[in-house]
Backbone as CSV, one residue per row, in Angstrom:
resi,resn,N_x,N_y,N_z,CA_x,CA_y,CA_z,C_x,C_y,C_z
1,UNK,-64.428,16.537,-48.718,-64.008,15.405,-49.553,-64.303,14.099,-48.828
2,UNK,-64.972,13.079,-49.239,-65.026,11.521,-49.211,-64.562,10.969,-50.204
3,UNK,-63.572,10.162,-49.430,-62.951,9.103,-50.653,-63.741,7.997,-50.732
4,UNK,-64.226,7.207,-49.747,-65.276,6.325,-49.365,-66.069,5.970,-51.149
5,UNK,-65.952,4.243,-51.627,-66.762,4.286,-52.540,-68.286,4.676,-52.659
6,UNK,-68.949,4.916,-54.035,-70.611,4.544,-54.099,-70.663,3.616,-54.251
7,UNK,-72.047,2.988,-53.134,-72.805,1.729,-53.679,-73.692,2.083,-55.190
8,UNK,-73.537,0.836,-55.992,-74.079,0.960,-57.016,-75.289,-0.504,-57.446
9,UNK,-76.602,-0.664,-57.867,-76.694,-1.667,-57.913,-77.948,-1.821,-58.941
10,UNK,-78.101,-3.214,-59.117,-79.003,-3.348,-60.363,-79.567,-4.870,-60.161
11,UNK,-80.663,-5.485,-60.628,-80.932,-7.157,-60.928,-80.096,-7.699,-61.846
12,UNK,-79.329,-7.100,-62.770,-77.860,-7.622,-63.423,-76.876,-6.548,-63.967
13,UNK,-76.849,-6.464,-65.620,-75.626,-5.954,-65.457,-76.187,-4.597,-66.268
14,UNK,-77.650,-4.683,-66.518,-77.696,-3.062,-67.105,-77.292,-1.900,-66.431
15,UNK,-77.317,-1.830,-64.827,-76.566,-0.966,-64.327,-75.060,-0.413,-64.210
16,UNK,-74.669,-0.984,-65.172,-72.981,-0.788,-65.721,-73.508,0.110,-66.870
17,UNK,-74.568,0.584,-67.485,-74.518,1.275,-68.274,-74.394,3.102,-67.036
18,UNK,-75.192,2.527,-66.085,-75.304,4.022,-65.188,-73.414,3.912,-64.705
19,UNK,-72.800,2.750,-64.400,-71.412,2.628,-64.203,-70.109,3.718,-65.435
20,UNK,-71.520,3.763,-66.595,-70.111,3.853,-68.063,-70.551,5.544,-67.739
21,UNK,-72.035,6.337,-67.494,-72.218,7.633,-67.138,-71.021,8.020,-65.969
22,UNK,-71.038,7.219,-65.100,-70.139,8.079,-63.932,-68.416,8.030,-64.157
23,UNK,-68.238,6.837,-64.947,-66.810,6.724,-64.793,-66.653,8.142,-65.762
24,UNK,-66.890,8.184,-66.802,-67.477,9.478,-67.638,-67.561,10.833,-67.156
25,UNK,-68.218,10.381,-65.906,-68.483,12.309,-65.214,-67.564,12.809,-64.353
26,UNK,-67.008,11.234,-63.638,-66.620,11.403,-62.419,-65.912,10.418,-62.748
27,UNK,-64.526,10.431,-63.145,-63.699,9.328,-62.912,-62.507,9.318,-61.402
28,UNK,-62.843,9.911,-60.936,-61.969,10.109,-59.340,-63.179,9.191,-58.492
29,UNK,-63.997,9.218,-58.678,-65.128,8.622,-57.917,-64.779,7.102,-57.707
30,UNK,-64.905,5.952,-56.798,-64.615,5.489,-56.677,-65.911,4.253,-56.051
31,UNK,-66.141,3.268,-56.880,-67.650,2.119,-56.332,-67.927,0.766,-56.378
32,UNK,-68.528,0.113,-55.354,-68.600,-1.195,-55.529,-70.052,-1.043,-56.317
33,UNK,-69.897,-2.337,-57.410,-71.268,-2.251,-58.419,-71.576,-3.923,-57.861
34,UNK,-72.948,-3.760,-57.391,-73.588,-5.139,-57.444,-74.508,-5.410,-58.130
35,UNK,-74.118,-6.657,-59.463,-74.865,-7.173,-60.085,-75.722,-8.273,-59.229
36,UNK,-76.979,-8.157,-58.982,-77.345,-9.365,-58.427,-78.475,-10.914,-59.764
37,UNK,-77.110,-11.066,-60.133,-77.267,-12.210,-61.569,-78.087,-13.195,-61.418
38,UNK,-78.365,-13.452,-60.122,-78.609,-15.222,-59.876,-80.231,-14.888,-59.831
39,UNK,-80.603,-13.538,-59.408,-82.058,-13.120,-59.553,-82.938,-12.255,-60.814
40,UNK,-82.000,-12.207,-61.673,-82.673,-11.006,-62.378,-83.412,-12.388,-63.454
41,UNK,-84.375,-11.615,-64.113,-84.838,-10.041,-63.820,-85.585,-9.967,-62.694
42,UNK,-85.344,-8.731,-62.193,-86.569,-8.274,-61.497,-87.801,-7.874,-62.026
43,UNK,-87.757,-7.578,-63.228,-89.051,-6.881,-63.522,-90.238,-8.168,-63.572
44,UNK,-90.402,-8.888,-63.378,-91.814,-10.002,-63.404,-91.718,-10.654,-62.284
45,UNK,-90.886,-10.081,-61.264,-91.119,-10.753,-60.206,-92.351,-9.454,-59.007
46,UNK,-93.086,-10.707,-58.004,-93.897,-9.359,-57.714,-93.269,-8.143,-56.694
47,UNK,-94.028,-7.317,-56.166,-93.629,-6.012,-55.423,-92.643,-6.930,-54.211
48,UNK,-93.428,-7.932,-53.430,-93.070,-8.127,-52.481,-91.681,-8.797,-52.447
49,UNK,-91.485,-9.550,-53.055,-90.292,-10.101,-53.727,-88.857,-8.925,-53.797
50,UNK,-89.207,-8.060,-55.213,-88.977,-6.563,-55.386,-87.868,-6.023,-54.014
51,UNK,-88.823,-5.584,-52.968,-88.656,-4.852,-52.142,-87.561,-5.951,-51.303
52,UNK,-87.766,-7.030,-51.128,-87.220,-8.233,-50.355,-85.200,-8.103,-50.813
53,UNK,-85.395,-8.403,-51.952,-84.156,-8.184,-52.402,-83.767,-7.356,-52.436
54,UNK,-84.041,-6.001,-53.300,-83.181,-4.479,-53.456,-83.097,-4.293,-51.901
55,UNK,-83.954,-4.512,-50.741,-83.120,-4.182,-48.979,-82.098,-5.355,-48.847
56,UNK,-82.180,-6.499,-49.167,-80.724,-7.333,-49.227,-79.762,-6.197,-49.780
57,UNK,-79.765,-5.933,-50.943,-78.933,-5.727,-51.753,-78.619,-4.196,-50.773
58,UNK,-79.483,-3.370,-50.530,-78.549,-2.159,-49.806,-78.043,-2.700,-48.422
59,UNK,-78.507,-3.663,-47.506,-77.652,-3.749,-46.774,-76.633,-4.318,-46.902
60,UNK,-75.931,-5.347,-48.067,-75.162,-5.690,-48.603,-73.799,-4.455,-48.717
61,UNK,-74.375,-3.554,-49.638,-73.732,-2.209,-50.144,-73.513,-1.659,-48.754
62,UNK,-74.431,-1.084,-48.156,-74.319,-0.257,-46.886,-72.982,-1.070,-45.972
63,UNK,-72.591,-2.351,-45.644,-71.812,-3.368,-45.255,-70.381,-3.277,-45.783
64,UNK,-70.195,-2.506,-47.350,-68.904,-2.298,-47.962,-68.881,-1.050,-47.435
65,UNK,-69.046,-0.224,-46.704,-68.638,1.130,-46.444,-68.997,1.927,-47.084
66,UNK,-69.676,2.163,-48.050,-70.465,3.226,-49.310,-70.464,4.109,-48.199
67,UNK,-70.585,5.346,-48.977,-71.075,6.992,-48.504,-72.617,7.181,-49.489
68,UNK,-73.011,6.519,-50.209,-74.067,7.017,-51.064,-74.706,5.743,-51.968
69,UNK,-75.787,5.735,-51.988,-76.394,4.628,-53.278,-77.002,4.777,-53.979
70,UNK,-76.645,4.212,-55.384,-76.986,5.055,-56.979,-77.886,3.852,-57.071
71,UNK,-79.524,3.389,-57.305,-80.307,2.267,-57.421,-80.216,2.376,-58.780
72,UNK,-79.738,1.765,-59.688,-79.222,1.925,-61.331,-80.351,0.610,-61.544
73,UNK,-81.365,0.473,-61.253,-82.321,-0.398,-61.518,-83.713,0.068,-61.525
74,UNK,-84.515,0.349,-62.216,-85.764,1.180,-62.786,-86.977,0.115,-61.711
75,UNK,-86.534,-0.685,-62.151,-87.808,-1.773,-60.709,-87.586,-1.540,-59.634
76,UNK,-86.177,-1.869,-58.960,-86.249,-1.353,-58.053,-86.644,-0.143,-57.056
77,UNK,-86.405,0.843,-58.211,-86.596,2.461,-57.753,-88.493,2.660,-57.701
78,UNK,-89.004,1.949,-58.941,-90.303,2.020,-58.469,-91.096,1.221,-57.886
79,UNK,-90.636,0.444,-56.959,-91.291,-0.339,-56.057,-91.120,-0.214,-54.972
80,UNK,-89.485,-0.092,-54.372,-89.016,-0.198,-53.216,-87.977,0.756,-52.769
81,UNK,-88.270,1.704,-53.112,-87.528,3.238,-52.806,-87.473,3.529,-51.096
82,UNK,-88.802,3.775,-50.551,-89.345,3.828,-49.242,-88.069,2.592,-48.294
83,UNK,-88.124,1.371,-48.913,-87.891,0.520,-47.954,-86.251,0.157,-47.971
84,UNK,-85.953,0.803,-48.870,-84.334,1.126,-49.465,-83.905,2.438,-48.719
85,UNK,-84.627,2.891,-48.236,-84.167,4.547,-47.532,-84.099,4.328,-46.038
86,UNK,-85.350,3.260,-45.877,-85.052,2.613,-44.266,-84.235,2.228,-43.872
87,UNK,-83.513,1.143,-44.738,-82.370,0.145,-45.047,-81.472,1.153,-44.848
88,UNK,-81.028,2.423,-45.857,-79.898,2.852,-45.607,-79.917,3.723,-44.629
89,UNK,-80.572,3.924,-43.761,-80.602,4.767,-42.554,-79.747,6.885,-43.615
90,UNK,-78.559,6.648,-42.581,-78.147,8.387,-43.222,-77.522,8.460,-44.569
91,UNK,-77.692,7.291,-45.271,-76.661,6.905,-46.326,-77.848,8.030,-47.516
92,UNK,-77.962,9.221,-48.474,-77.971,8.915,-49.566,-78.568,8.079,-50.167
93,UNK,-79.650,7.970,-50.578,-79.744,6.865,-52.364,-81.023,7.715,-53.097
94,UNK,-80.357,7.458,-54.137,-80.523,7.961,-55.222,-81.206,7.128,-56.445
95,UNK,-82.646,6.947,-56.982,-82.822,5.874,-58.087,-83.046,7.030,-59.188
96,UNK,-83.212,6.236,-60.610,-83.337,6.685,-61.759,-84.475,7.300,-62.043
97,UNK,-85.553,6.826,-61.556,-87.038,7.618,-61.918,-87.041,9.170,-61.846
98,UNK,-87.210,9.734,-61.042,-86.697,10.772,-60.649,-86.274,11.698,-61.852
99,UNK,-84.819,11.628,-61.842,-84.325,12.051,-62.462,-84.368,12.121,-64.221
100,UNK,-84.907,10.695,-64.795,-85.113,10.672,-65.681,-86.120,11.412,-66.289
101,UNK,-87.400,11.424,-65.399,-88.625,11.932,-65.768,-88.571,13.204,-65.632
102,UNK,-87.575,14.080,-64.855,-87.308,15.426,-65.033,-86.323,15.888,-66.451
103,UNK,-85.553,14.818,-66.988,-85.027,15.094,-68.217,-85.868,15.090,-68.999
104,UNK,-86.430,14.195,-69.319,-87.984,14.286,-70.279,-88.627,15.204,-70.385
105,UNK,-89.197,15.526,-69.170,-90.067,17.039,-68.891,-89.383,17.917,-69.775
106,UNK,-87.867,18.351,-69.495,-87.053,19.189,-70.047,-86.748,19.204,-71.637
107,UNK,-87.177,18.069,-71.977,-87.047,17.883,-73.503,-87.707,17.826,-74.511
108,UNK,-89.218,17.484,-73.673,-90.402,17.330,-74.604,-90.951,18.930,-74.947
109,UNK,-91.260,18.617,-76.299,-91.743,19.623,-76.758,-93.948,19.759,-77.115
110,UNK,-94.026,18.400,-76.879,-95.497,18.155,-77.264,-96.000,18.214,-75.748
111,UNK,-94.962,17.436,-75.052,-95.962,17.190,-73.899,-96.748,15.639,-73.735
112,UNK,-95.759,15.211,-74.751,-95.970,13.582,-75.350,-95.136,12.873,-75.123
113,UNK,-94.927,12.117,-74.075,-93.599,11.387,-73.268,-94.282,9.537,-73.147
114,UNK,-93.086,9.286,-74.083,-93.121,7.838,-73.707,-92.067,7.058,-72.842
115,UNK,-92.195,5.718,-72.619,-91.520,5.139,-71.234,-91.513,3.342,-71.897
116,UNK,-90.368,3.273,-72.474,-90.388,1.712,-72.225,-89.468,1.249,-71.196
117,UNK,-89.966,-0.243,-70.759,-89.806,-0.310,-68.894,-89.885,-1.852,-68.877
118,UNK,-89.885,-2.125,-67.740,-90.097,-3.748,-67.381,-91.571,-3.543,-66.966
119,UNK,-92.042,-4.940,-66.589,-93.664,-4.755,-66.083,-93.906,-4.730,-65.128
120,UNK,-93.019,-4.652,-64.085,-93.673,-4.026,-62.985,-93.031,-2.881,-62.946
121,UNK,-91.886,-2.117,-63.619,-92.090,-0.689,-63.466,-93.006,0.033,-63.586
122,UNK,-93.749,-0.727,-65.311,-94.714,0.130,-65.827,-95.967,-0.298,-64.704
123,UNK,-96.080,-1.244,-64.489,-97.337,-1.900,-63.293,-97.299,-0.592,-62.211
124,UNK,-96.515,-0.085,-61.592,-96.481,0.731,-60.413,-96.458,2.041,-60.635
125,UNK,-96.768,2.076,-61.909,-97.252,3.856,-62.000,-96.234,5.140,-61.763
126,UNK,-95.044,4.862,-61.700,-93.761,5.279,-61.072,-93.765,6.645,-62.099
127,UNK,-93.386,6.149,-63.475,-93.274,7.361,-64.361,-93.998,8.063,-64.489
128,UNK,-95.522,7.699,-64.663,-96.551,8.453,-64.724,-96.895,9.801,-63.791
129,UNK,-96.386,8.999,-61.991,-96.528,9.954,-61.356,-95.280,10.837,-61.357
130,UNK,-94.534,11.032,-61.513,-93.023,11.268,-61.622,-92.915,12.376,-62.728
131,UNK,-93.737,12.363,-63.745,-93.941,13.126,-64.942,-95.081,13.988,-64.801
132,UNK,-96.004,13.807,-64.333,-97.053,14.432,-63.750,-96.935,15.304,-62.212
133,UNK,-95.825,15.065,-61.481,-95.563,15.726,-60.389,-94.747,17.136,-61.354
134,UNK,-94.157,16.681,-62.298,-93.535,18.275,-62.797,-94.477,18.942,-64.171
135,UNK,-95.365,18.094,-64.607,-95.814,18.665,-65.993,-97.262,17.976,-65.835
136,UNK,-98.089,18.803,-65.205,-99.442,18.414,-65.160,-100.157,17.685,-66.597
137,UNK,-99.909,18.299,-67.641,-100.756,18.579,-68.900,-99.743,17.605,-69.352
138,UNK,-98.877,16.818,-69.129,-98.100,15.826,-70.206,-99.137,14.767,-69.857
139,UNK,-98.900,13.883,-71.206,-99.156,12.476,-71.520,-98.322,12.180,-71.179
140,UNK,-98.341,10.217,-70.659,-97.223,9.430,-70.457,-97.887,7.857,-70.981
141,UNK,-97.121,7.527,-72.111,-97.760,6.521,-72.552,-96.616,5.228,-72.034
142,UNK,-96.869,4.440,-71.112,-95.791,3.309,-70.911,-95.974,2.383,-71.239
143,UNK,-94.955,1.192,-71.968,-95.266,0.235,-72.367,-94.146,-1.092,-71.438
144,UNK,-94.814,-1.917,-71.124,-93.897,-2.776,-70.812,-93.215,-4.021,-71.471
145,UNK,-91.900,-3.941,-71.514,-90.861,-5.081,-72.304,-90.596,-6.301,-71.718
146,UNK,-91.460,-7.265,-71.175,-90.730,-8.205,-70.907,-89.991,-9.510,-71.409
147,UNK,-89.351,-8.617,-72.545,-88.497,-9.954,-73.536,-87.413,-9.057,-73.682
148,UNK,-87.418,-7.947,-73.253,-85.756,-7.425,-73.405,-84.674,-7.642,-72.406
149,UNK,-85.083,-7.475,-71.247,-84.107,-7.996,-70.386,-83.338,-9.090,-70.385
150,UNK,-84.089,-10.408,-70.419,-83.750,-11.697,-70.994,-83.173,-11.474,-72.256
151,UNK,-83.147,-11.015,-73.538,-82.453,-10.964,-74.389,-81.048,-10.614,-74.408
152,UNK,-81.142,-9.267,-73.264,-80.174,-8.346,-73.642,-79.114,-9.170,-72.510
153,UNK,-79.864,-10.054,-71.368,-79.046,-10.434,-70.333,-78.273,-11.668,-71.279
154,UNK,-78.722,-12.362,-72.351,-78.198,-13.450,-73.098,-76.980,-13.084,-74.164
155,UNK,-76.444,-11.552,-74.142,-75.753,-11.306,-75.306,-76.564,-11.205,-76.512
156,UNK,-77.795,-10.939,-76.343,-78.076,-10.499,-77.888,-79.138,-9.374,-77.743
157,UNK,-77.901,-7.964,-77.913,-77.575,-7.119,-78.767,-77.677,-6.300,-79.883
158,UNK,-77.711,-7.388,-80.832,-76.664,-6.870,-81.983,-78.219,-6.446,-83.179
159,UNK,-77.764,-4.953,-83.744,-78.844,-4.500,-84.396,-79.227,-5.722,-85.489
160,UNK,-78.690,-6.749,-85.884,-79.350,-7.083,-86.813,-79.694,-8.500,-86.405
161,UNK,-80.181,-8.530,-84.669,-80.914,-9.598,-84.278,-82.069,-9.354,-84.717
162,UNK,-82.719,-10.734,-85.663,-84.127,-10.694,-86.115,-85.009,-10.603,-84.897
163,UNK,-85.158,-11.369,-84.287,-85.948,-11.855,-82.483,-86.062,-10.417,-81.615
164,UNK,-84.514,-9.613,-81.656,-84.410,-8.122,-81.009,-85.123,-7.362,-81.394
165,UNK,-84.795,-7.269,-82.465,-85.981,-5.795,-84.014,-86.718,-6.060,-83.756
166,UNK,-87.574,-7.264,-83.687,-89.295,-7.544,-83.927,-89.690,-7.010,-82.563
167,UNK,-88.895,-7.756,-81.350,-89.729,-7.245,-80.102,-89.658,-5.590,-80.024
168,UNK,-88.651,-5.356,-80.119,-88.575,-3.556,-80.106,-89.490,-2.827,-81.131
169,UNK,-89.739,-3.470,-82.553,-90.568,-2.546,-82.665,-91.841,-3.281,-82.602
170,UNK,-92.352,-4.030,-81.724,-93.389,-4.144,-81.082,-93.628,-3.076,-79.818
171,UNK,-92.721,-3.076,-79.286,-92.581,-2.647,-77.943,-92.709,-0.570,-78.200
172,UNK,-92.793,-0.810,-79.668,-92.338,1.100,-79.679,-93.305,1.350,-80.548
173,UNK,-94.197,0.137,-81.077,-95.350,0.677,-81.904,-96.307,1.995,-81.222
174,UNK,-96.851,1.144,-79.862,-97.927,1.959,-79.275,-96.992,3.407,-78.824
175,UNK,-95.418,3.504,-78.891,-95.258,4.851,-78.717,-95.295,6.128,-80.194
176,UNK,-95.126,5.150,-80.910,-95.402,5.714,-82.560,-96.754,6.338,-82.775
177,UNK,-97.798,5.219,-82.271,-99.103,5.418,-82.622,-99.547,6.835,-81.563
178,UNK,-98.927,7.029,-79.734,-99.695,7.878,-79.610,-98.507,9.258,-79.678
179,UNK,-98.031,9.308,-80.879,-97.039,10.626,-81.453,-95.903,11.078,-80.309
180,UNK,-95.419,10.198,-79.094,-94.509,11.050,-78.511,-93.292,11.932,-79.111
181,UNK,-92.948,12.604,-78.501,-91.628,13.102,-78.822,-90.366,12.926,-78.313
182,UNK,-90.621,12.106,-77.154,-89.426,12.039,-76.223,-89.875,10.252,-75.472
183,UNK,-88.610,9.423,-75.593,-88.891,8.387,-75.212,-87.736,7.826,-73.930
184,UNK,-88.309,7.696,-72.902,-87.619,7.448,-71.647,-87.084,5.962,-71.849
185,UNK,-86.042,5.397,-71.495,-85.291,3.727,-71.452,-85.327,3.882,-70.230
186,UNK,-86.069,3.439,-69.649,-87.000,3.236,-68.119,-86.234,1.938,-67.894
187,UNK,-85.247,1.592,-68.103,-84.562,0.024,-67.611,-83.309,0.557,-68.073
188,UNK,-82.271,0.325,-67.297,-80.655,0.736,-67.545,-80.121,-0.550,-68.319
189,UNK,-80.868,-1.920,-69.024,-80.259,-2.454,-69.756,-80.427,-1.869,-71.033
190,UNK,-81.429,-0.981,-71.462,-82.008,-0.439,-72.933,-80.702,-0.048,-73.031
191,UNK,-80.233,0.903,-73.046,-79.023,1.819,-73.378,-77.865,0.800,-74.547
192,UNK,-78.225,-0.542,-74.019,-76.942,-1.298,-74.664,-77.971,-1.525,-75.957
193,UNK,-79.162,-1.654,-76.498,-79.868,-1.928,-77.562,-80.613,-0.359,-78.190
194,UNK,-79.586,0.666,-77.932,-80.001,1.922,-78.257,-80.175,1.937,-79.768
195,UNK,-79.289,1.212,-80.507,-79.182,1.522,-81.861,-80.511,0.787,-82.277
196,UNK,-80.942,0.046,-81.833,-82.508,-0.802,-82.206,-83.313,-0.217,-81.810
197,UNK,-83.507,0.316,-80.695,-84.550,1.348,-80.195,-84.519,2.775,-81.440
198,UNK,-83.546,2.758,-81.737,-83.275,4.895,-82.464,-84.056,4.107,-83.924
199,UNK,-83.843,2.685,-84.440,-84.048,2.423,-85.477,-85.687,2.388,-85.461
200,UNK,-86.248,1.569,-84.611,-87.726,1.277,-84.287,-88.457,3.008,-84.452
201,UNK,-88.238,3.742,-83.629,-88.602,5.165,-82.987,-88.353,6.262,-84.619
202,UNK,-87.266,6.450,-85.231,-86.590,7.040,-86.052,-85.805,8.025,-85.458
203,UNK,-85.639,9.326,-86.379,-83.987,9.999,-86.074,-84.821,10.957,-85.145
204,UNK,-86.378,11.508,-84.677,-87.186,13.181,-84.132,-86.983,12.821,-82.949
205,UNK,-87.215,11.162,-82.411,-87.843,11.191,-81.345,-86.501,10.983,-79.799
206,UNK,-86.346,12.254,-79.493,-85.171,12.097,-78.486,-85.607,10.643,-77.088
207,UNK,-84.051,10.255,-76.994,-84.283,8.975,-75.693,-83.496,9.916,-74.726
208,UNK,-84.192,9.449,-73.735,-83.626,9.391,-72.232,-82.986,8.209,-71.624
209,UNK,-81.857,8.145,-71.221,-81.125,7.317,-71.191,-80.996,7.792,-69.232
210,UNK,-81.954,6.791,-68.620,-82.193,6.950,-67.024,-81.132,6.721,-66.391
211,UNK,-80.386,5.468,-66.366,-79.241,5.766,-65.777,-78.209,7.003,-65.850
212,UNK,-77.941,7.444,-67.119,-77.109,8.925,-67.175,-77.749,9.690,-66.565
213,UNK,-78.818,10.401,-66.497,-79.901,10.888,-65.549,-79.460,11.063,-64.083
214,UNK,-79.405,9.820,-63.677,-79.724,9.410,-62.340,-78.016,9.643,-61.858
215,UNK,-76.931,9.701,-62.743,-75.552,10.154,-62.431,-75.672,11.587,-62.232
216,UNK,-75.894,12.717,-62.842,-76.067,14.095,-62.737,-76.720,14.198,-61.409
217,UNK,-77.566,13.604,-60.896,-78.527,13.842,-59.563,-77.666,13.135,-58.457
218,UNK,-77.258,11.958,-58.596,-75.915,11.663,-57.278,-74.748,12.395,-57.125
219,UNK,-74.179,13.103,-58.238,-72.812,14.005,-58.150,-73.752,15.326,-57.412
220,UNK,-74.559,15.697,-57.647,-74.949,16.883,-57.396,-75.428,16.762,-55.668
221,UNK,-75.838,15.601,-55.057,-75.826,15.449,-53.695,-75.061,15.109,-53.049
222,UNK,-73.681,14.577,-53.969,-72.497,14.597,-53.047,-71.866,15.991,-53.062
223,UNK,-72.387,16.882,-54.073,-71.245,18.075,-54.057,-71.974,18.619,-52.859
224,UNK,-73.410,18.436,-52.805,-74.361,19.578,-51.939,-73.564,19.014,-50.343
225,UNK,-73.269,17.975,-50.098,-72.640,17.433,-48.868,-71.594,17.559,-48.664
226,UNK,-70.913,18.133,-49.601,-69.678,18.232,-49.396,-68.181,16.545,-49.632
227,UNK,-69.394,15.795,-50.057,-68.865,14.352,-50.394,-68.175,13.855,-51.460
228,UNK,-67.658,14.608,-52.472,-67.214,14.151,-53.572,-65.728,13.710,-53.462
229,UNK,-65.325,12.953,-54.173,-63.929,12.196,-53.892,-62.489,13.243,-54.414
230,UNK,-61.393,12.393,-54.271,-60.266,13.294,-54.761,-59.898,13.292,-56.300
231,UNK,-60.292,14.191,-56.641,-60.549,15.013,-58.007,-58.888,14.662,-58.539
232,UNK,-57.582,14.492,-57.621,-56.310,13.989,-58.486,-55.952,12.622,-58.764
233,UNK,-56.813,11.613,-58.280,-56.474,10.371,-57.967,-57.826,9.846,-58.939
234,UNK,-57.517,8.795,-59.675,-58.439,8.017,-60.519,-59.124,7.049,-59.121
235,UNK,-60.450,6.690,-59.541,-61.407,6.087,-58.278,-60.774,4.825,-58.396
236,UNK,-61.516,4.038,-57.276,-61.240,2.411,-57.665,-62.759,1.864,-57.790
237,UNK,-62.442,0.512,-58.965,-63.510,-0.206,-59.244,-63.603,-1.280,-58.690
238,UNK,-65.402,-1.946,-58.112,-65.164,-2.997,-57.734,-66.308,-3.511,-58.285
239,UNK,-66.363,-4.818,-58.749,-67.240,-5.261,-59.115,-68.016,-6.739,-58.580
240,UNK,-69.208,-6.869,-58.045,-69.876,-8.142,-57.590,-70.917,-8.569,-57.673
241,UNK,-70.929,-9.971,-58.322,-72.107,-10.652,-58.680,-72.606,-11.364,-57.777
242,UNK,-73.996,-11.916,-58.125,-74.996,-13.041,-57.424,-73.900,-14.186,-57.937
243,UNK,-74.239,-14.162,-58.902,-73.617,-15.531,-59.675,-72.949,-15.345,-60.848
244,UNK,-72.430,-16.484,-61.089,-71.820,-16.372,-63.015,-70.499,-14.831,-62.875
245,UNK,-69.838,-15.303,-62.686,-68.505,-13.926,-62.478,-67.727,-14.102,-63.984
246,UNK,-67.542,-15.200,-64.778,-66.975,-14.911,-65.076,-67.885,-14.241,-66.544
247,UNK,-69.144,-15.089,-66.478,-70.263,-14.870,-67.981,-70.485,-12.723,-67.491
248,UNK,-70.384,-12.373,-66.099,-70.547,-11.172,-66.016,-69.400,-10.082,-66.610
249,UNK,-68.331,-10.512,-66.368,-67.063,-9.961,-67.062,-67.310,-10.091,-68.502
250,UNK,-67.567,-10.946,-69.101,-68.031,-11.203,-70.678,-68.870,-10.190,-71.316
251,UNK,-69.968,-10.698,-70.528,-70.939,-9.572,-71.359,-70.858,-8.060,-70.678
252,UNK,-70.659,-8.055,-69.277,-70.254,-6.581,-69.224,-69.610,-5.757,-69.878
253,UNK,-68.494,-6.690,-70.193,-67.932,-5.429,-71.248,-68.556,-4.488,-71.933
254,UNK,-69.733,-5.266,-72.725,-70.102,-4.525,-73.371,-71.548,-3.834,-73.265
255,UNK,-71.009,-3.410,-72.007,-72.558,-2.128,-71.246,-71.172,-1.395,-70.575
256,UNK,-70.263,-1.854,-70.285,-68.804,-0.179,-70.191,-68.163,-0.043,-71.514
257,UNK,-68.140,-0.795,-72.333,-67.445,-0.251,-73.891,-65.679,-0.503,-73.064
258,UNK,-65.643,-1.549,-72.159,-64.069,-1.830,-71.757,-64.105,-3.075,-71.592
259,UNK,-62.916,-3.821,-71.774,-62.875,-5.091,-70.746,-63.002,-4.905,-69.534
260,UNK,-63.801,-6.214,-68.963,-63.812,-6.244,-67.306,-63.271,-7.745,-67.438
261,UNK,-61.959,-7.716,-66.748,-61.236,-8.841,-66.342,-61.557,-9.792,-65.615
262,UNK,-62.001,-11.039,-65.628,-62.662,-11.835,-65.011,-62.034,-11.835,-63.413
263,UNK,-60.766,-11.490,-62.888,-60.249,-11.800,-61.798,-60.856,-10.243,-61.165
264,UNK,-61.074,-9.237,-61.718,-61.678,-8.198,-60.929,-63.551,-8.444,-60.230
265,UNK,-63.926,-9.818,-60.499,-65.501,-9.701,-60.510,-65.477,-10.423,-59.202
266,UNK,-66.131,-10.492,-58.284,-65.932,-11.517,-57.512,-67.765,-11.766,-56.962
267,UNK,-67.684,-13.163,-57.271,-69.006,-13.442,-56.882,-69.447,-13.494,-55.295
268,UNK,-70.725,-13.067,-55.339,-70.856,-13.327,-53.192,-72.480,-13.560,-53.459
269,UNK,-73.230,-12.842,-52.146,-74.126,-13.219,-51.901,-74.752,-14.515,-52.049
């Protein structure tokens, strides 16, 4: 048993959607979540940049005492994985790629796997190889979104944003056109614009939702370690931003489906 929190972290607050999977799987579990607000997005910023921050950000985490780190950020994981593992020396970490692209594998039935992403996820070839390390003969058609993040980081949401619909089903045409069956949310903010994505796509085409993914694969290396927390005691939450604590409590809410109390957020870095 470790009681010790997980580091958790993201370029803002889509990684509270991988936050709403664990409280979910694992509510004894116990984690500091760092939004880093004052930088996102990451996805259009370049590799070098990328890598610069997500090692801030784990030695940050590594600094709160974590036993483990969940990278709940799809850029991050495919850019700067390598230099995030340096950073945490014996610590654990864990990103979404991975895991997601092995759910996919598991679900597709054509062998026709799509991936919407930020642009430098899709830029770095991450899924492609990731899907192709388990399923030689799959397609992987990726497209990159760079108007969702910014949207979704502004509070808008809501299925019957005109500006939202249009980009999404821009963004899901070319997965229509080359017939997938299975569509990866390669960015842990998608999850909160699921109902626009299921609408764009229709009712056949199953999503992968990477952050939930990427929760099943961290419980399963803390059990293999023997690290999992006390199963009678509810975890504790902590939550910390770049910037904006209290606009993060706001719209977080609604990527946990709870209030987050503005006096629980505390801004740093």
């Amino acid at each position: 048993m470790d009681t010790r929190p997980i580091g958790i972290f993201d370029s803002g607050l889509g990684g509270l959607t991988a936050v709403k999977a664990l409280t979910q799987a694992a509510p004894w579990e116990s984690f500091v979540y760092l939004g880093d607000t004052k930088n996102a997005p990451y996805g259009d910023r370049t590799r070098e940049q990328i890598q610069a921050l997500s090692r801030r950000n784990v030695r940050f985490l590594r600094g709160r005492g974590v036993k483990a780190l969940l990278v709940a950020c799809n850029t991050s994981t495919a850019n700067a994985m390598d230099v995030m593992r340096a950073e945490a020396g014996d610590l654990p970490v864990v990103g979404v790629i991975e895991p997601a692209a092995a759910a996919a594998v598991s679900v597709t039935g054509s062998g026709r796997i799509g991936v919407l992403a930020t642009a430098a996820t899709v830029a770095s070839g991450a899924y492609v190889q990731a899907v192709r390390r388990l399923a030689r003969q799959a397609t992987v058609t990726a497209v990159p979104c760079p108007r969702l993040v910014p949207l979704v980081e502004s509070g808008r949401t809501d299925i019957a944003d005109p500006e939202l619909a249009e980009a999404v089903r821009t963004y899901c045409a070319p997965l229509l056109a080359a017939g997938v069956d299975t569509v990866v949310l390669g960015c842990t903010h998608y999850p909160i614009i699921r109902q626009v994505i299921r609408q764009a796509l229709g009712a056949d085409i199953a999503l992968i939702d990477s952050g939930a993914a990427s929760v099943g694969s961290l419980l399963k290396e803390l059990e293999d370690r023997d690290a999992l927390g006390d199963r009678s005691k509810d975890g504790r939450r902590q939550y910390i931003c770049s910037g904006g604590a209290e606009r993060f409590a706001a719209l977080g809410s609604a990527f946990l489906g709870r209030d987050i109390r503005p006096d629980t957020v505390r801004a740093a870095l």
